[in-house]
Backbone atoms as SQL, in Angstrom:
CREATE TABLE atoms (id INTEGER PRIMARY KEY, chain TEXT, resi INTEGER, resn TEXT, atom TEXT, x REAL, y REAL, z REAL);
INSERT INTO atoms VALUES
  (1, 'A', 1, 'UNK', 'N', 15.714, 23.038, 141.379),
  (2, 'A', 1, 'UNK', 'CA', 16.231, 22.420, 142.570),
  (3, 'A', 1, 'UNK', 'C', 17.676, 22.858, 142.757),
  (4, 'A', 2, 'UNK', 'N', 18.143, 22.786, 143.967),
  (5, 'A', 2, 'UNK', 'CA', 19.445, 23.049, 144.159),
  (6, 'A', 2, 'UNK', 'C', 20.208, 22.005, 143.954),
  (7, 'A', 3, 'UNK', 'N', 22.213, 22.823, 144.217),
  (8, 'A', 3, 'UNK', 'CA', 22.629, 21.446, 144.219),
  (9, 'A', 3, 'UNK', 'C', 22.979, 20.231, 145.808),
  (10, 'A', 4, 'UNK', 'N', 22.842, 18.975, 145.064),
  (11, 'A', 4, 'UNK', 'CA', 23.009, 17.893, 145.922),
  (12, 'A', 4, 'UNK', 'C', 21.768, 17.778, 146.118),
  (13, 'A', 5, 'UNK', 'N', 20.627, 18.415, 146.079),
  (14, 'A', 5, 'UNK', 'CA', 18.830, 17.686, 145.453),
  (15, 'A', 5, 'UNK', 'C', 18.891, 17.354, 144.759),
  (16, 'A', 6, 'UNK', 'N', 18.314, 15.458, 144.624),
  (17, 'A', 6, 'UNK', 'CA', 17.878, 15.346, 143.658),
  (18, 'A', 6, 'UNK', 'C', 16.443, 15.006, 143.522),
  (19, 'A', 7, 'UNK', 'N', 15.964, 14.901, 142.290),
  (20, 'A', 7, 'UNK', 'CA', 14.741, 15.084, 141.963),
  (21, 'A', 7, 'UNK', 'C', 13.688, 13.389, 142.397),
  (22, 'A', 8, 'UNK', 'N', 12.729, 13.090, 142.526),
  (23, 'A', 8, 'UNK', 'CA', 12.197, 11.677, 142.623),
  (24, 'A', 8, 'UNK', 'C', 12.810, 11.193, 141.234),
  (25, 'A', 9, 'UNK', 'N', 12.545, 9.472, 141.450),
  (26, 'A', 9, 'UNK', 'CA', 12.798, 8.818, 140.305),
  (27, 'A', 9, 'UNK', 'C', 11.337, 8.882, 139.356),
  (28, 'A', 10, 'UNK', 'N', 11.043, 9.093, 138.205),
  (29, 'A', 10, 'UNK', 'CA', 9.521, 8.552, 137.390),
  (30, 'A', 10, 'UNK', 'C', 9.264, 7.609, 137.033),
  (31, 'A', 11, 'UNK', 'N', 8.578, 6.983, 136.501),
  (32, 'A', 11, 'UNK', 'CA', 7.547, 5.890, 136.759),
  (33, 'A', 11, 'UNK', 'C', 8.836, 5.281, 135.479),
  (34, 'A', 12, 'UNK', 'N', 9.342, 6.234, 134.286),
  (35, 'A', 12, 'UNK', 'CA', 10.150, 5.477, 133.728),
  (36, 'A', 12, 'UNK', 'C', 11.688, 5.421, 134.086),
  (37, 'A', 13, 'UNK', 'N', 11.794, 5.585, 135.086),
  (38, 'A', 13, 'UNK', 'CA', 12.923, 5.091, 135.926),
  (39, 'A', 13, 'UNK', 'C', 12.943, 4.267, 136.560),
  (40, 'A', 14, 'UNK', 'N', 11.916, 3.753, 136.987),
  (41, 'A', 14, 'UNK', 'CA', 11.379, 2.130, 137.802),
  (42, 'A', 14, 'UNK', 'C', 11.332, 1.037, 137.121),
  (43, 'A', 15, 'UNK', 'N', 11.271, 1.241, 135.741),
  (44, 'A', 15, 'UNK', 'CA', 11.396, 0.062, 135.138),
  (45, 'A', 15, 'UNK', 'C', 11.878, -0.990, 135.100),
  (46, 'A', 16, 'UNK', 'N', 11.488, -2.336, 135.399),
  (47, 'A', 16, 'UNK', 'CA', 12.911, -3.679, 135.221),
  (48, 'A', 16, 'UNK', 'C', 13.303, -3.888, 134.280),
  (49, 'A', 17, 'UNK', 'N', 14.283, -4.425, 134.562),
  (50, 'A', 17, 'UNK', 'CA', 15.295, -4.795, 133.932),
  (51, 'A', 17, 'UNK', 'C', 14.771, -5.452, 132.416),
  (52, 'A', 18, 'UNK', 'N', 15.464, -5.693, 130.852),
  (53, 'A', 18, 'UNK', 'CA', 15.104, -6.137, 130.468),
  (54, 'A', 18, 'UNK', 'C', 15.127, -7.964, 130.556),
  (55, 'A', 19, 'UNK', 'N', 16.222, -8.532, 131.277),
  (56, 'A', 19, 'UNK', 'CA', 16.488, -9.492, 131.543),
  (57, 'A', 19, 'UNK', 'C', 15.721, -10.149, 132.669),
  (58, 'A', 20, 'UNK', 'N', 14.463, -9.513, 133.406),
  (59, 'A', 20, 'UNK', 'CA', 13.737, -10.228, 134.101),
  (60, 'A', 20, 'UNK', 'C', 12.118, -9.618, 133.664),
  (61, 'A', 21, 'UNK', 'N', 11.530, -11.223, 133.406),
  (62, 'A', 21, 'UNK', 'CA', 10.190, -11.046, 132.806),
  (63, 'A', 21, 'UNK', 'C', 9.505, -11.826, 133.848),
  (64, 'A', 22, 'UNK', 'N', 8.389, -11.013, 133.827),
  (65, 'A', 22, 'UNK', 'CA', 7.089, -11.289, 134.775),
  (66, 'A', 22, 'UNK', 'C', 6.378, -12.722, 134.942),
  (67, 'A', 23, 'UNK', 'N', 6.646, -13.160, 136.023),
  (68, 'A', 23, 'UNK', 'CA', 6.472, -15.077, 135.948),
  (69, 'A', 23, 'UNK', 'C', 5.134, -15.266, 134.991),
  (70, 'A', 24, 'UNK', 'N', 5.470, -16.639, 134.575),
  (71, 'A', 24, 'UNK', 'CA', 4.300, -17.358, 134.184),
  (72, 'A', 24, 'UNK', 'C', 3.554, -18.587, 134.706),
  (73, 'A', 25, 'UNK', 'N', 2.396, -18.718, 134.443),
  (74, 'A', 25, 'UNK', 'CA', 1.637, -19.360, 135.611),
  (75, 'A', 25, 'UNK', 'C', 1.304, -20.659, 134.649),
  (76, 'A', 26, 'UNK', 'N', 1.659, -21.328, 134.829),
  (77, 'A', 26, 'UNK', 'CA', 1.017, -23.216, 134.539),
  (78, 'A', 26, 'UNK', 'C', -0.073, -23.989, 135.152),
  (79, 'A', 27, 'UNK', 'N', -1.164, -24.030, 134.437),
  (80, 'A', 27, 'UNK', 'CA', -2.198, -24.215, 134.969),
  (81, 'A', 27, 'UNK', 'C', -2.674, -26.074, 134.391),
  (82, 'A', 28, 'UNK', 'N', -2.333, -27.048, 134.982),
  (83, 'A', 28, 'UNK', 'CA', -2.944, -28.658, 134.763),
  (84, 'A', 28, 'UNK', 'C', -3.887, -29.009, 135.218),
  (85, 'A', 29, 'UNK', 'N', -4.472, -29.526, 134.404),
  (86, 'A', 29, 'UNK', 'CA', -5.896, -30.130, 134.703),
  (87, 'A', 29, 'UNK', 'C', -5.800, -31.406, 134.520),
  (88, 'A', 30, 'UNK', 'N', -6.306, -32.266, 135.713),
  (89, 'A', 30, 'UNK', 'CA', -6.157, -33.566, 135.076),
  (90, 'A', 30, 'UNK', 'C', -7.928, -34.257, 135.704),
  (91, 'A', 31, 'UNK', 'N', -7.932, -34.982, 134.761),
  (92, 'A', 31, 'UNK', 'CA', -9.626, -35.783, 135.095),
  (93, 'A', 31, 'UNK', 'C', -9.369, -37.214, 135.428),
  (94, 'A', 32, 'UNK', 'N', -9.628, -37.519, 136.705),
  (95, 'A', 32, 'UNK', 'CA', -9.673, -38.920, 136.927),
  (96, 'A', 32, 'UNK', 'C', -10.902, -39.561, 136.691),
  (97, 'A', 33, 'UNK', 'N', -10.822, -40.474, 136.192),
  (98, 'A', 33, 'UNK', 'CA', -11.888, -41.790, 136.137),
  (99, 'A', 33, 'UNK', 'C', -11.709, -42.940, 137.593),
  (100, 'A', 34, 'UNK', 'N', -11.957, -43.011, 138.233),
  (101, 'A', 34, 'UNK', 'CA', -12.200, -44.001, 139.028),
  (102, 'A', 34, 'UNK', 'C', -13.067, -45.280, 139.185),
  (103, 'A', 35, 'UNK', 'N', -12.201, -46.031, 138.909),
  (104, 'A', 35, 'UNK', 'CA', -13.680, -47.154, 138.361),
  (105, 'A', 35, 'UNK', 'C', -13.578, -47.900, 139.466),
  (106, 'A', 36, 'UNK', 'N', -12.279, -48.261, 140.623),
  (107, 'A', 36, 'UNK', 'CA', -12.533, -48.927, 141.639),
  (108, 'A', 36, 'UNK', 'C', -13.362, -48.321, 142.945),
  (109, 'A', 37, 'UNK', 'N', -13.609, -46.855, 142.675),
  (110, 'A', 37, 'UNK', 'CA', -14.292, -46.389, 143.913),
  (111, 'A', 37, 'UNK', 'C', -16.186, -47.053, 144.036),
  (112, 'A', 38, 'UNK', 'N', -16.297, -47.377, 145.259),
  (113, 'A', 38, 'UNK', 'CA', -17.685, -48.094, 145.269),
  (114, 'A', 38, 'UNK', 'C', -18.686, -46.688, 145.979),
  (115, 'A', 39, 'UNK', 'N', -17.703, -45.702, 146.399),
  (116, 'A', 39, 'UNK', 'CA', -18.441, -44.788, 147.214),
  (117, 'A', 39, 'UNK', 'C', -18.228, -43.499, 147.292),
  (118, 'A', 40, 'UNK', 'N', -18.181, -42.323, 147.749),
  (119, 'A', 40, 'UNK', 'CA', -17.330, -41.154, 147.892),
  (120, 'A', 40, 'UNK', 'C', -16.127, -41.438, 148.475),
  (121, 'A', 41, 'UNK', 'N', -16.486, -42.390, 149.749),
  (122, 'A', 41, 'UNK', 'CA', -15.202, -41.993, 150.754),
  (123, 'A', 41, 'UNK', 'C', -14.013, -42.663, 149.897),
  (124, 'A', 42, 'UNK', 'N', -14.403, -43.690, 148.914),
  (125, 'A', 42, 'UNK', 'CA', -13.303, -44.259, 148.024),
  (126, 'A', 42, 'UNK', 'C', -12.502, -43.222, 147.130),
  (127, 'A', 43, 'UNK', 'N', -13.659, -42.593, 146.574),
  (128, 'A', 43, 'UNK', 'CA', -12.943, -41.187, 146.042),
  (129, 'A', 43, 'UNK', 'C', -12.139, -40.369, 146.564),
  (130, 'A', 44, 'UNK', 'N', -12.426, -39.909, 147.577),
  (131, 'A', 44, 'UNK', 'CA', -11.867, -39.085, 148.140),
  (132, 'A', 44, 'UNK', 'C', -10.712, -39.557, 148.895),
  (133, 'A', 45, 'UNK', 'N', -10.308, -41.064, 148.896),
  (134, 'A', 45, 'UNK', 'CA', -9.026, -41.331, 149.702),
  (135, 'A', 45, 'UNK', 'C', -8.124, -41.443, 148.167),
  (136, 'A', 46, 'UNK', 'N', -8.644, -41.394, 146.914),
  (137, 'A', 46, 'UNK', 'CA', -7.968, -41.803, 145.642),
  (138, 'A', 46, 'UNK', 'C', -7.134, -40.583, 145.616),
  (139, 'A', 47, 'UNK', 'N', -8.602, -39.562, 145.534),
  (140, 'A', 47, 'UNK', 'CA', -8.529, -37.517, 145.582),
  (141, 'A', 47, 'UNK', 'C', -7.184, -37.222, 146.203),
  (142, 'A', 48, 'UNK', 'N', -7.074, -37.623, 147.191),
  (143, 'A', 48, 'UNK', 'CA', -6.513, -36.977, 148.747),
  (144, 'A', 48, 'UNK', 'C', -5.089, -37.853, 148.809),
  (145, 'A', 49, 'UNK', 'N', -5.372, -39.295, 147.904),
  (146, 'A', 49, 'UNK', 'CA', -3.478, -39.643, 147.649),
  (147, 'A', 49, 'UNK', 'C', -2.813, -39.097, 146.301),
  (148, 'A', 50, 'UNK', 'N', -3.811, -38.624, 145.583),
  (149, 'A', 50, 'UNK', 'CA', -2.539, -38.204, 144.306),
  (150, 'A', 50, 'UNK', 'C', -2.506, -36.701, 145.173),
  (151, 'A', 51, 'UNK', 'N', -3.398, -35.762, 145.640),
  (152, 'A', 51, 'UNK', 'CA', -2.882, -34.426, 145.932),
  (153, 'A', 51, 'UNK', 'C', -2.041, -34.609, 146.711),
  (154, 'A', 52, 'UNK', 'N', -1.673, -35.322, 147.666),
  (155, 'A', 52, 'UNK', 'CA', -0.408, -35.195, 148.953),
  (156, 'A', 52, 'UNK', 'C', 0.623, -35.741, 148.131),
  (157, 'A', 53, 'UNK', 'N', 0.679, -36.760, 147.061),
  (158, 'A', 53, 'UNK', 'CA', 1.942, -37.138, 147.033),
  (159, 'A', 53, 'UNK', 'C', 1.938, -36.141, 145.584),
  (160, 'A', 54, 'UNK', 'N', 1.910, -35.544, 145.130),
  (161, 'A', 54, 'UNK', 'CA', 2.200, -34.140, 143.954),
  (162, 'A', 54, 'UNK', 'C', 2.678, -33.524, 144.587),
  (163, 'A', 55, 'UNK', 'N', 1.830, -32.963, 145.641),
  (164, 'A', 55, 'UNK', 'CA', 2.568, -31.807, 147.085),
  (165, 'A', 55, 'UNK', 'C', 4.115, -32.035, 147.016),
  (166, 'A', 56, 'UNK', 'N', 3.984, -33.675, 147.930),
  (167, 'A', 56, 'UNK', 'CA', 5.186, -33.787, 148.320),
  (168, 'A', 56, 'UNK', 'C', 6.251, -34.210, 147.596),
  (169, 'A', 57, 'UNK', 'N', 6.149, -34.459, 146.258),
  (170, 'A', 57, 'UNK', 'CA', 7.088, -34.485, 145.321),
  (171, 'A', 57, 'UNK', 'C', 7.273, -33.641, 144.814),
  (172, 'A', 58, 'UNK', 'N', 6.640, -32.545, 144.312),
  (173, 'A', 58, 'UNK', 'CA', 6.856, -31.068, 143.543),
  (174, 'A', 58, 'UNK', 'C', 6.691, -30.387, 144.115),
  (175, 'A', 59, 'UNK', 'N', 6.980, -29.069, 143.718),
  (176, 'A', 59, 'UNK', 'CA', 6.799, -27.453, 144.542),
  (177, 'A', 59, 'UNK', 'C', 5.556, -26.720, 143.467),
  (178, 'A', 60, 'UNK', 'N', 4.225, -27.068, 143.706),
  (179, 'A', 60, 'UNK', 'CA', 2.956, -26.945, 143.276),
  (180, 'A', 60, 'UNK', 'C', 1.970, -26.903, 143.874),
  (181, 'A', 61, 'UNK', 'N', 1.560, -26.202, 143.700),
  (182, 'A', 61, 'UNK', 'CA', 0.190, -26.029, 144.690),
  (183, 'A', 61, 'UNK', 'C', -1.308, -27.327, 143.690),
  (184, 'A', 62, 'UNK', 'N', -1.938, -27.650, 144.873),
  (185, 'A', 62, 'UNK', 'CA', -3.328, -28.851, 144.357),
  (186, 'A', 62, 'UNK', 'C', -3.804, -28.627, 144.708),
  (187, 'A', 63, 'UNK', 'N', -5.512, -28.502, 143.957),
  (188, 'A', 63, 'UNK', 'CA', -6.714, -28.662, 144.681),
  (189, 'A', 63, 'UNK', 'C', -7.434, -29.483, 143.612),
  (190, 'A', 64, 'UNK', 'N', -8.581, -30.215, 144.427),
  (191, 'A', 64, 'UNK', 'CA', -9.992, -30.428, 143.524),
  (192, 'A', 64, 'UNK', 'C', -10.476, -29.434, 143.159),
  (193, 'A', 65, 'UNK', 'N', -10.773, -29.709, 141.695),
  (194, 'A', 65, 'UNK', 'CA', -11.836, -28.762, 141.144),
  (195, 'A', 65, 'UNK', 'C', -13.270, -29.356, 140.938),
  (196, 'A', 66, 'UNK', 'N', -14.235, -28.517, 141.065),
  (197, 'A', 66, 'UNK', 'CA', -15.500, -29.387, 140.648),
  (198, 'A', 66, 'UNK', 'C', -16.116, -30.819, 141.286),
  (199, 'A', 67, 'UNK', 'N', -16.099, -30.095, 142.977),
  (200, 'A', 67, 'UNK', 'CA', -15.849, -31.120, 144.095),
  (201, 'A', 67, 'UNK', 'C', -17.263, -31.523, 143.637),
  (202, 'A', 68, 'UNK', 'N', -18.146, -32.920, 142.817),
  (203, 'A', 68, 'UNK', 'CA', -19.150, -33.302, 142.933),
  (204, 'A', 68, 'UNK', 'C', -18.898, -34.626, 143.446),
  (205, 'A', 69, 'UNK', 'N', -20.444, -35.061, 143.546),
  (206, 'A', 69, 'UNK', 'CA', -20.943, -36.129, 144.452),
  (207, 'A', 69, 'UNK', 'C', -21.011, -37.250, 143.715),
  (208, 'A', 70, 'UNK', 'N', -20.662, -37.056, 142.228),
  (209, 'A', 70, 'UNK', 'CA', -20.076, -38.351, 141.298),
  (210, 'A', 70, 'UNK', 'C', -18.747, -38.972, 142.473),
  (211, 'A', 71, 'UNK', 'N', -19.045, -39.958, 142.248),
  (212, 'A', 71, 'UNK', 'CA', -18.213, -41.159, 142.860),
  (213, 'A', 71, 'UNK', 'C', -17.178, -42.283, 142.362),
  (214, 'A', 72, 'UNK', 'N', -17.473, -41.775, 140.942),
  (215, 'A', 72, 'UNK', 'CA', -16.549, -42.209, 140.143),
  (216, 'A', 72, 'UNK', 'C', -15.763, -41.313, 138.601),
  (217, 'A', 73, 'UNK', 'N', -15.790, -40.114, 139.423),
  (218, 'A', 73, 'UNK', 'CA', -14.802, -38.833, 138.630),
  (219, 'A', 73, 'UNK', 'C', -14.400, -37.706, 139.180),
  (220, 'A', 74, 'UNK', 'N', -13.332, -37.519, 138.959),
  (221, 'A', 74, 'UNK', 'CA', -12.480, -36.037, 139.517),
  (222, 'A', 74, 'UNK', 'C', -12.041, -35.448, 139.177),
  (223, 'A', 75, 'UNK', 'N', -11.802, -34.352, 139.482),
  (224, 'A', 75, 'UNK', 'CA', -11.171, -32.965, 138.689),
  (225, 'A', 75, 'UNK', 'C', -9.560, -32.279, 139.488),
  (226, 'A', 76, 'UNK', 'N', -9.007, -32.404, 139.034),
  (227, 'A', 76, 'UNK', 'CA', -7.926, -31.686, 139.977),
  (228, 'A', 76, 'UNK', 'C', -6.980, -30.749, 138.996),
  (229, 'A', 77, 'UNK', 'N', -6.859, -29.944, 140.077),
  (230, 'A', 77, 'UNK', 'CA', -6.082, -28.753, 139.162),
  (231, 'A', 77, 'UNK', 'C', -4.764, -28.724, 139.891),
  (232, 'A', 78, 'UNK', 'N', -3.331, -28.232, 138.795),
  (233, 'A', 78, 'UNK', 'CA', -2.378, -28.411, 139.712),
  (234, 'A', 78, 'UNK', 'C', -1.421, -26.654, 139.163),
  (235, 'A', 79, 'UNK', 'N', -0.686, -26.341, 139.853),
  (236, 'A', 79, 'UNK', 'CA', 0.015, -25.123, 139.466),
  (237, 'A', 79, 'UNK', 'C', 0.798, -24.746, 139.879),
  (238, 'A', 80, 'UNK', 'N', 2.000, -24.145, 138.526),
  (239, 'A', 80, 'UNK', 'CA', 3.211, -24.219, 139.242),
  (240, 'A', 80, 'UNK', 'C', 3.859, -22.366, 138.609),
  (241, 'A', 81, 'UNK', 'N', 4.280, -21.757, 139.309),
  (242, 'A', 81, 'UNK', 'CA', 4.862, -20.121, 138.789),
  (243, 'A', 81, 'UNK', 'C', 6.140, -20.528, 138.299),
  (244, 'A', 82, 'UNK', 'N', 7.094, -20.115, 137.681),
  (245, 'A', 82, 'UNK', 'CA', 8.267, -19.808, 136.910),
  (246, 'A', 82, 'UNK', 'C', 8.410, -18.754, 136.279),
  (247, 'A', 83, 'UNK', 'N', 9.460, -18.355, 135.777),
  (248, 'A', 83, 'UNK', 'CA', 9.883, -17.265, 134.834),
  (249, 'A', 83, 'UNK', 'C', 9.924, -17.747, 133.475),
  (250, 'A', 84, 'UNK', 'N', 10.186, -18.942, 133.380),
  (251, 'A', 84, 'UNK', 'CA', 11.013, -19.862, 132.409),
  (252, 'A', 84, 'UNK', 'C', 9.989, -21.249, 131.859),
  (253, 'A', 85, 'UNK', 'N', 9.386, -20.507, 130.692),
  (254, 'A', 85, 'UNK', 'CA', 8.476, -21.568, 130.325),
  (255, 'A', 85, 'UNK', 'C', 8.987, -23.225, 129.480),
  (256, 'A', 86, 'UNK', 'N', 10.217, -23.553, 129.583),
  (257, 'A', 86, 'UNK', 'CA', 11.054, -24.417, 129.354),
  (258, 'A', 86, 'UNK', 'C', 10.617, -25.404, 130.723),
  (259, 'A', 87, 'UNK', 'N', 10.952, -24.638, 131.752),
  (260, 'A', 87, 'UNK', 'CA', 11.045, -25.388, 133.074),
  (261, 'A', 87, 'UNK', 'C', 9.458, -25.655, 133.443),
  (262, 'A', 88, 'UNK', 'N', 8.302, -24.772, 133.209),
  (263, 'A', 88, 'UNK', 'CA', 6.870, -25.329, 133.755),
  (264, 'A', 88, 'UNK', 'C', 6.825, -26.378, 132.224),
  (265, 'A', 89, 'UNK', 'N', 7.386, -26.066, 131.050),
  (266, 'A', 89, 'UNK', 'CA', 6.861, -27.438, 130.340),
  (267, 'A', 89, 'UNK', 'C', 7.545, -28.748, 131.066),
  (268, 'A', 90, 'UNK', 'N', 8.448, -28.984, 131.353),
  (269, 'A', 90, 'UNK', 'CA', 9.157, -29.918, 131.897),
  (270, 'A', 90, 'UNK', 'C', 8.540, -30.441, 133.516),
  (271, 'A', 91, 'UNK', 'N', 8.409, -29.508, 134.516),
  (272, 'A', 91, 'UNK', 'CA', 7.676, -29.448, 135.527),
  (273, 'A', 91, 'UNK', 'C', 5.789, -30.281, 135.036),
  (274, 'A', 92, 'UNK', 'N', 5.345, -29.851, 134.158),
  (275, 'A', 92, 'UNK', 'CA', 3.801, -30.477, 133.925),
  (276, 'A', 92, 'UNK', 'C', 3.956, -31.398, 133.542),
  (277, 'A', 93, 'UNK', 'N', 5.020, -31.765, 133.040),
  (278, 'A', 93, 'UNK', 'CA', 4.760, -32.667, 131.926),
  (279, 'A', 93, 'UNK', 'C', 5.319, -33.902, 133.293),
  (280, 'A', 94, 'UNK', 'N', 6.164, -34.087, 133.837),
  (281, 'A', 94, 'UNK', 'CA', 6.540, -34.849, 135.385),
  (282, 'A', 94, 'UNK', 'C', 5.333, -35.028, 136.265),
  (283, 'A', 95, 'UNK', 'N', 4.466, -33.591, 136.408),
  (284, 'A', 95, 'UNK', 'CA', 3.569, -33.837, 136.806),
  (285, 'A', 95, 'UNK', 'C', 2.368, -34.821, 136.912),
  (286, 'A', 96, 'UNK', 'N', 2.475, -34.656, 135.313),
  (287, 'A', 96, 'UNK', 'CA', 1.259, -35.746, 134.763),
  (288, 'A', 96, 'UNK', 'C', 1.334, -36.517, 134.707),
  (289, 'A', 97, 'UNK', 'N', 2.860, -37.367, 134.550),
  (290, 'A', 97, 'UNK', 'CA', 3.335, -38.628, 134.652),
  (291, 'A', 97, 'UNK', 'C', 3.547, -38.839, 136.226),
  (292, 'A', 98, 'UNK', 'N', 4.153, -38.414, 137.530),
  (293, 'A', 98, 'UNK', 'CA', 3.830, -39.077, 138.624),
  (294, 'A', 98, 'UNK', 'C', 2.286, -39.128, 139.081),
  (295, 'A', 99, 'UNK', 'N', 1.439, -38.286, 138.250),
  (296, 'A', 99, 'UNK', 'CA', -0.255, -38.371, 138.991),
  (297, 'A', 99, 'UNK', 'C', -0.642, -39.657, 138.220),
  (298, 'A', 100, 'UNK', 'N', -0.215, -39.772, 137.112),
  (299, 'A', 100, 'UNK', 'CA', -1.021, -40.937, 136.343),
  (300, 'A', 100, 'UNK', 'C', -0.068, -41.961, 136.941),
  (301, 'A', 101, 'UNK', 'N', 0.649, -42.314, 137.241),
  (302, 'A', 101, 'UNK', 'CA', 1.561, -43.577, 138.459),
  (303, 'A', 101, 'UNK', 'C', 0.518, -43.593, 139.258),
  (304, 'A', 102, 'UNK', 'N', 0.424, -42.632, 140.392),
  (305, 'A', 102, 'UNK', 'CA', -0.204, -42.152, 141.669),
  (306, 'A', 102, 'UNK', 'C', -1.716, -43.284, 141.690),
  (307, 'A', 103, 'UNK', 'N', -2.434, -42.151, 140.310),
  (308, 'A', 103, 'UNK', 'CA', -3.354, -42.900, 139.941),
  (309, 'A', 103, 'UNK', 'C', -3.636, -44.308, 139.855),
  (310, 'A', 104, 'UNK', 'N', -2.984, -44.738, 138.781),
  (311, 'A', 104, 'UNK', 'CA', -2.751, -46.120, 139.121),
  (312, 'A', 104, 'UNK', 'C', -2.804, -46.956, 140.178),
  (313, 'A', 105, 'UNK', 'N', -2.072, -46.559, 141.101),
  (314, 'A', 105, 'UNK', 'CA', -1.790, -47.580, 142.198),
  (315, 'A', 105, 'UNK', 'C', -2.843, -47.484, 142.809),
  (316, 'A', 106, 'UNK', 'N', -3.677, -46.192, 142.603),
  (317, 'A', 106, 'UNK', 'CA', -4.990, -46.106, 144.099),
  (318, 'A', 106, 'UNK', 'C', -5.996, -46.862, 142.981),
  (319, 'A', 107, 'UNK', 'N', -6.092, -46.695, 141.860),
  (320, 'A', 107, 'UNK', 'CA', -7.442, -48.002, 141.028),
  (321, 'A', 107, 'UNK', 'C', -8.108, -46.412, 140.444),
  (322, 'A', 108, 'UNK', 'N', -7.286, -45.680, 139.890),
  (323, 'A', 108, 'UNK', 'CA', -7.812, -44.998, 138.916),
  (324, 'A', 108, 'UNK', 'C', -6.888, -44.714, 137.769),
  (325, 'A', 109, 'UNK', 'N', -7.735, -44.182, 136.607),
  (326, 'A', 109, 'UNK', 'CA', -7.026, -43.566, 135.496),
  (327, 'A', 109, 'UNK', 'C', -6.908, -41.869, 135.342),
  (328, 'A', 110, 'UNK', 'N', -6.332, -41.485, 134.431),
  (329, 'A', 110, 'UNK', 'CA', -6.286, -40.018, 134.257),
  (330, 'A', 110, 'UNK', 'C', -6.453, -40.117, 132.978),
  (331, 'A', 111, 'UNK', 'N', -7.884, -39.858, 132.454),
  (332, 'A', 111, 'UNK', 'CA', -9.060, -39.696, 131.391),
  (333, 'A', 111, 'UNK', 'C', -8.263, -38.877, 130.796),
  (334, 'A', 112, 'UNK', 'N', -7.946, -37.770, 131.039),
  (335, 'A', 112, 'UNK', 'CA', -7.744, -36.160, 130.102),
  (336, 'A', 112, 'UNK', 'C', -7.141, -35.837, 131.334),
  (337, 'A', 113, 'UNK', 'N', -6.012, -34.433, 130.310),
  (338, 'A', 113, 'UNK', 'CA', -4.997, -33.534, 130.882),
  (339, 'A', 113, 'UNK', 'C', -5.335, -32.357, 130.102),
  (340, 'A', 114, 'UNK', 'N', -5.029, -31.503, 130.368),
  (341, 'A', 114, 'UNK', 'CA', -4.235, -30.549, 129.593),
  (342, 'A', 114, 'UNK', 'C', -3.780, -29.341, 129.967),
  (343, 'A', 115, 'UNK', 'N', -3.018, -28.122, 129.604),
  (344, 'A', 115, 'UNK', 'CA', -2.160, -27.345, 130.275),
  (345, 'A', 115, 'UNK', 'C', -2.414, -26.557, 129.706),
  (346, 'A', 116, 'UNK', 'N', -3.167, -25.178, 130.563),
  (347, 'A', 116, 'UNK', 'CA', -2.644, -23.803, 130.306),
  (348, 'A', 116, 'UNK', 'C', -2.034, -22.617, 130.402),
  (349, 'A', 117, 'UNK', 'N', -1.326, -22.065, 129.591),
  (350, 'A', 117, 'UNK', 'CA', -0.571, -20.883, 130.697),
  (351, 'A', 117, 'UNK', 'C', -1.386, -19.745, 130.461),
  (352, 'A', 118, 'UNK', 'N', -1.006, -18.950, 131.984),
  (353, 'A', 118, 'UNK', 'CA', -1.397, -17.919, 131.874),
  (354, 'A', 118, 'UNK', 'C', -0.436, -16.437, 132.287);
C-alpha cells in the first residue's frame, strides 16, 4: 500500500476493551400458590397485579410462564440484563421480596423461587 493508505482494521483489532464484559442475564422464577382464587379470572387478576406492579417498580421485563388452566398456581418468570452480577443479585433478590408483598396482599403465596444466570 502506499503512503497515507491505510490498511482495514482485523477482526483482532475490533476487540473490546478488557474493562467491558458482555452483559449477564438474570433469569427468576417464582411459583405462586393461590389459595384464595375460586376461578381463573381470580388468577389471573392475582397474575396480572404482581406483573404490573414488578414492571412498575423495577426495570424488568414479566411474563407468565406455563399459562395453565390450574386455578390455583402460577408460574412467572422475571428478567433483568446487567454487566454487574453484584447488581442482578441485589436487583432479584428485591424482586422476590416486593412479589412475595405483592403476593400477599392479592391472597397468594410464592411456593418456590429461584435464579438463574445466563
Amino acid at each position: 500500500m502506499g503512503p497515507g493508505l491505510s490498511q482495514r482494521p482485523t477482526t483482532n483489532d475490533q476487540r473490546q476493551p478488557l474493562n467491558q464484559r458482555p452483559p449477564l442475564i438474570a433469569f427468576l422464577t417464582l411459583e405462586l400458590r393461590i389459595e384464595a382464587a375460586q376461578s381463573l379470572k381470580d388468577k389471573r387478576q392475582v397474575v396480572r397485579s404482581v406483573k404490573d406492579r414488578l414492571r412498575a417498580h423495577f426495570n424488568v421485563a414479566v411474563a407468565e410462564l406455563d399459562p395453565s388452566n390450574l386455578w390455583n398456581h402460577a408460574t412467572i418468570g422475571v428478567v433483568g440484563i446487567s454487566s454487574s452480577q453484584d447488581y442482578l443479585d441485589g436487583l432479584m433478590k428485591n424482586v422476590e421480596r416486593h412479589a412475595t408483598r405483592v403476593a400477599n396482599n392479592t391472597g397468594a403465596d410464592v411456593a418456590d423461587s429461584f435464579v438463574e444466570y445466563l
